[in-house]
N, C-alpha and C positions, 0 to 999 in steps of 0.2 A: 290116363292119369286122373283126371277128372271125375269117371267110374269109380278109379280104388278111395280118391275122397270122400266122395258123394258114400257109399259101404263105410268106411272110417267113421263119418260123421253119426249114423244113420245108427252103428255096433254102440258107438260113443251114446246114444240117448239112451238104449235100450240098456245100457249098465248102469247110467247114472239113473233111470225109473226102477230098474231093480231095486238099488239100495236103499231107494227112499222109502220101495214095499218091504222090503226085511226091517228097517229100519221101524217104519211103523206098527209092523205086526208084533215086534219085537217090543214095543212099549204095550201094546195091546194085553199080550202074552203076562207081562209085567204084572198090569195094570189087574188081571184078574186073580194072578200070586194074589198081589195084596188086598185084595178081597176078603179071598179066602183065609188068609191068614187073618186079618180080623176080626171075619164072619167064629172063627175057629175061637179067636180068644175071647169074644164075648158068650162063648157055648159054653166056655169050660166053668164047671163048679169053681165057686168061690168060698 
């Protein structure tokens, strides 16, 4: 019992460190959209 814990807990850290990298990469990802899209509308003729 103590083993299937110690695994529980151990699966348990390793999902909640995933989320927090999608989570991140995911603002990252974002963060470079709106770059580009501004880098885009200060290109365009006026």
């Amino acid at each position: 019992m103590r083993r299937f814990v110690i695994l529980v807990a151990a699966a348990a850290a390793l999902v909640v460190s995933a989320c927090n990298t999608v989570e991140g990469a995911g603002k990252d990802v974002s963060a470079v959209g709106h770059a580009v899209s501004d880098t885009a509308k200060d290109a365009k003729p006026k």
